[in-house]
N, C-alpha and C positions, 0 to 999 in steps of 0.2 A: 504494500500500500504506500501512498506518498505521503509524506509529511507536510500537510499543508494549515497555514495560518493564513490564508486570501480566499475573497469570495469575488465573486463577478457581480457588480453591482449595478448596472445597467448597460443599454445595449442598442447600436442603430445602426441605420442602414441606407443606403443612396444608389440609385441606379439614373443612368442618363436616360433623358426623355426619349429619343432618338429609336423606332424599334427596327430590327430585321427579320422579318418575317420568313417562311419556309417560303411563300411564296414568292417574296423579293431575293429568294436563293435562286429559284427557277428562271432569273431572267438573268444570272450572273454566269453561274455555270449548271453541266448534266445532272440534274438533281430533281426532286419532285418534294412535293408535300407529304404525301403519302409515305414515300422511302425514308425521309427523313424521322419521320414518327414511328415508323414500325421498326429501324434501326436505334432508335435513338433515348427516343420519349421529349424530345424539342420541338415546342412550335415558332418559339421565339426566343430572341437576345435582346440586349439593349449594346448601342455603338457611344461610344463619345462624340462631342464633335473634333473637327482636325485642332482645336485651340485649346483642348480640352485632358487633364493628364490624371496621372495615377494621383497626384498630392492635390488635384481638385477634386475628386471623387472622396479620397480621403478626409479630406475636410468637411464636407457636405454630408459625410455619415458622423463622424464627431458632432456635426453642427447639430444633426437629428438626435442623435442620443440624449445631449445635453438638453433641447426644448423637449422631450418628454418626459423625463427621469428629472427637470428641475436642479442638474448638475452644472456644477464647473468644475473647469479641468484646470483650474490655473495654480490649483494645487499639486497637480501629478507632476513625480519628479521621474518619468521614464517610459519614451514612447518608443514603441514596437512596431512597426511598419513591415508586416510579410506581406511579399510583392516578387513578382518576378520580370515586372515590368516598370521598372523607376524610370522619372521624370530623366533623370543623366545619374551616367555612372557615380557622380559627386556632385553636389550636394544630396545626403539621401532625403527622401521622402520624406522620413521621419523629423528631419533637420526644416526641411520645408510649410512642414505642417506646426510645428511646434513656432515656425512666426508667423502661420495665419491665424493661430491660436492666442498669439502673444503670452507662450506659457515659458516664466523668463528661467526659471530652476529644475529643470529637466534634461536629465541624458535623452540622447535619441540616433536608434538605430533602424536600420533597414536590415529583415533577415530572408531569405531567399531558399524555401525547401519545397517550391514549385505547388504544388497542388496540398501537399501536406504542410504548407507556411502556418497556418491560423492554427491547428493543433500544436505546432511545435513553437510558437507564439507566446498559447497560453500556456503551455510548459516550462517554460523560461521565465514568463511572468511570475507563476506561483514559488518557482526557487525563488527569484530577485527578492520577493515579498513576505516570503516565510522563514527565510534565511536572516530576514530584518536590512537586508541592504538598500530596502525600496519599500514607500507604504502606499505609491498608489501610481500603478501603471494602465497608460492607452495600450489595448490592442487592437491594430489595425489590421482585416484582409483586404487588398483592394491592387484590381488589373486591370489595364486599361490594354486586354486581348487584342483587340480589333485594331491594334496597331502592330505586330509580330504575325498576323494572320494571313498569309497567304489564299489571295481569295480567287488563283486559281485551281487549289486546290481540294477541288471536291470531295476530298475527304478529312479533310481537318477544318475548310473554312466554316462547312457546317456547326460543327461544336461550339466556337468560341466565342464571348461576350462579355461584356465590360460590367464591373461594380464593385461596390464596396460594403464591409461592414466593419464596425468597430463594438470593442467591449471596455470598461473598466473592472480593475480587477485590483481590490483595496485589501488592506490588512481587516482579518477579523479571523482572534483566537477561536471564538465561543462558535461559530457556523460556517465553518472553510466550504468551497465548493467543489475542493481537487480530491476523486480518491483514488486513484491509482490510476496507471499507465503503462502504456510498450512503445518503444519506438525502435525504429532501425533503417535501412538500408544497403540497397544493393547496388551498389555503383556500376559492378561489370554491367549491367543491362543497361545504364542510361546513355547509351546507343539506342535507344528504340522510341524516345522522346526529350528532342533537344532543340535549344535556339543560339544560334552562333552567334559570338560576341567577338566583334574587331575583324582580325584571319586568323580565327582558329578550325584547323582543319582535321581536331584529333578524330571525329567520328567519319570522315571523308576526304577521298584522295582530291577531289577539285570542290572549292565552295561552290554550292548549293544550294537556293532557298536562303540566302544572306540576310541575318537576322530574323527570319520566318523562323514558324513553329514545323516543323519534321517530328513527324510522328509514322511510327507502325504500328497501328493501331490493335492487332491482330496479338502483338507477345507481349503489349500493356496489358490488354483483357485478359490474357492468361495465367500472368502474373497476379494481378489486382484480385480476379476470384480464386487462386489459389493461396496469398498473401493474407488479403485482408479477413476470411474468417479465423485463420490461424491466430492472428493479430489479438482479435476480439475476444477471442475464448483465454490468450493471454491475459488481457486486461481485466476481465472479471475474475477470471481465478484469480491474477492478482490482489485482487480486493477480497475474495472471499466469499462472493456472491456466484450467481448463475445468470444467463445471458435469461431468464427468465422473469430475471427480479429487476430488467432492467425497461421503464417505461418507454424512453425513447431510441432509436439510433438514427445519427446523423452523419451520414457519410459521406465524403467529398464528393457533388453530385456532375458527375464526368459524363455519365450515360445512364440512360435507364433501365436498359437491357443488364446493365452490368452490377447496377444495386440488385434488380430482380434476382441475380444469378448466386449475387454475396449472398442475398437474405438465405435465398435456398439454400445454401451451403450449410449457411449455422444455424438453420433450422429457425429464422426470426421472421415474426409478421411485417410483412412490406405493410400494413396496415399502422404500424407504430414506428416506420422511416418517414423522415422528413427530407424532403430535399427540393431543391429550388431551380433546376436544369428547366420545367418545364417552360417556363414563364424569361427567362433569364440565360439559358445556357450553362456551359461549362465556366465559368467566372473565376475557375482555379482556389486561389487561395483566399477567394471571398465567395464561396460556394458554401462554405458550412456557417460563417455569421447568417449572409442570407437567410441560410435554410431555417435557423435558430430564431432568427426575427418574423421569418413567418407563421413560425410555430406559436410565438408570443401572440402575434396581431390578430392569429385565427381562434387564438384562445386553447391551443393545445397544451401547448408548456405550461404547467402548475408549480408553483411554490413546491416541492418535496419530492419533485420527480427527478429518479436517475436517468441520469442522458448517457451515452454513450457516441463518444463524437469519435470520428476517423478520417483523418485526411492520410489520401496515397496518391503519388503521382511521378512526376522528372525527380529525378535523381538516380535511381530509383528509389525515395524516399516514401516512409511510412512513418505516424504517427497517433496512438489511439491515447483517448481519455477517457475515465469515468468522472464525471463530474456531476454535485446535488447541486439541482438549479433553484435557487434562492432568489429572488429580485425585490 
């Protein structure tokens, strides 16, 4: 189990106005509506506009948490920025968001574990904050896809979509929300989903798709439904519980063929998965805040319920939490 003294204490979420429809897929490239849903479970994404960046989206979900939750952040002393899409290599995100925030006594970083970022997030936040190093950290997912997206490529430009969420996650002895975790990765496979930064040529003999997303979509799904129940069953034996005593799971929502396949796997009701692909897409490492703020606004998520969060994606990185959601 994790030793944790931080709770998650509110939570928002931002997506650009802008939609892309299956149908406005049809007039871009070989694609249909139909294909798209019965491969996928996507009917739509939201795009930025071209003026429009990862540290504006990110601010715009901070912005929302704070007017519902009746929060200020002008106390947090450390923000978290998982992205795999920063504004520039330097200044990170999290540098950038922390002066549209004018929050002046804060560390801030930007951490990059691709689709599993917002798990491994909030896993670094609950050390910072239970360790006592830190009493009140942003967690930020937020991608701004649609700009790495190759969109002649009919088989990836399908998935990809832009947005953001954010969590705070404060010191509190008496009702922590962290209880245990797995995390890992397999790097020899991240050959099979990568974006080339500068001229790096180590997954290919001539550049390719030059800062585009490259993906095989085919040994990710094979990996991810044979990975991520393993993962799970981890994580609750960790704790000491059964994957039966656990209310929610929320899983990096990449495909929905692929949740259907995990749930099957470890024997869990897609009935009690949350995830946000259909409406939004693959949004990466802001696929599981989403998914957790819809669960709030729809009135799913209760005070006392165990959640089970898991983001997997590039790297080949993996990241699960159990965590008691409190608000």
């Amino acid at each position: 189990m994790l030793t944790s003294k931080a709770r998650i204490t509110a939570i928002g979420s931002y997506v650009p106005e802008k939609k892309l429809t299956n149908y406005d897929l049809e007039k871009i490239v070989e694609t249909n509506d139909e294909w798209i849903v019965k491969r996928t479970g996507i009917k739509e994404r939201r795009i930025a506009d071209r003026d429009e960046f990862t540290s504006d989206i990110s601010y715009k979900a901070v912005t929302n948490l704070m007017e519902r939750y009746d929060q200020t952040v002008e106390d947090v002393d450390m923000i978290i920025v998982c992205t795999l899409t920063p504004d520039f290599n330097t200044p990170s995100v999290a540098s950038l968001i922390q002066a549209k925030l004018g929050i002046k006594n804060a560390g801030a970083i930007d951490l990059n574990a691709a689709c599993a970022g917002f798990t491994y997030g909030l896993y670094i936040a609950n050390g910072l904050v239970t360790s006592g190093l830190n009493k009140k950290i942003l967690v930020v997912g937020a991608e701004t896809l649609s700009k790495i997206t190759d969109y002649e490529d009919r088989t990836t430009c399908i998935l990809f979509g832009d947005g953001a969420g954010a969590v705070l996650v404060e010191y509190d002895e008496e009702n922590p929300s962290f209880i245990s975790s797995h995390i890992g990765s397999e790097g020899d496979k991240g050959k099979h989903l990568y974006c080339t930064n500068l001229s790096n040529q180590m997954f290919e003999e001539e550049l390719i798709n030059s800062h585009k997303i490259v993906q095989n979509g085919r040994e990710v799904y094979k990996w991810a439904v044979t990975s991520v129940p393993k993962g799970m069953t981890k994580v609750v034996e960790n704790a000491a519980v059964s994957l039966n005593e656990v209310d929610w799971f929320v899983p990096h929502s990449a495909n929905l063929r692929m949740i259907e396949s995990i749930c099957e796997r470890s024997d869990f009701p897609i009935e009690r998965t949350l995830y946000s692909l259909v409406d939004y897409g693959n949004t990466s490492s802001a696929t599981i805040p989403l998914s957790l703020d819809q669960g709030v606004v729809e009135g799913k998520l209760q005070n006392g319920d165990k959640v089970l969060l898991y983001g997997f994606g590039g790297g080949l990185a993996q990241a699960g939490l159990l965590i008691n959601w409190s608000l």
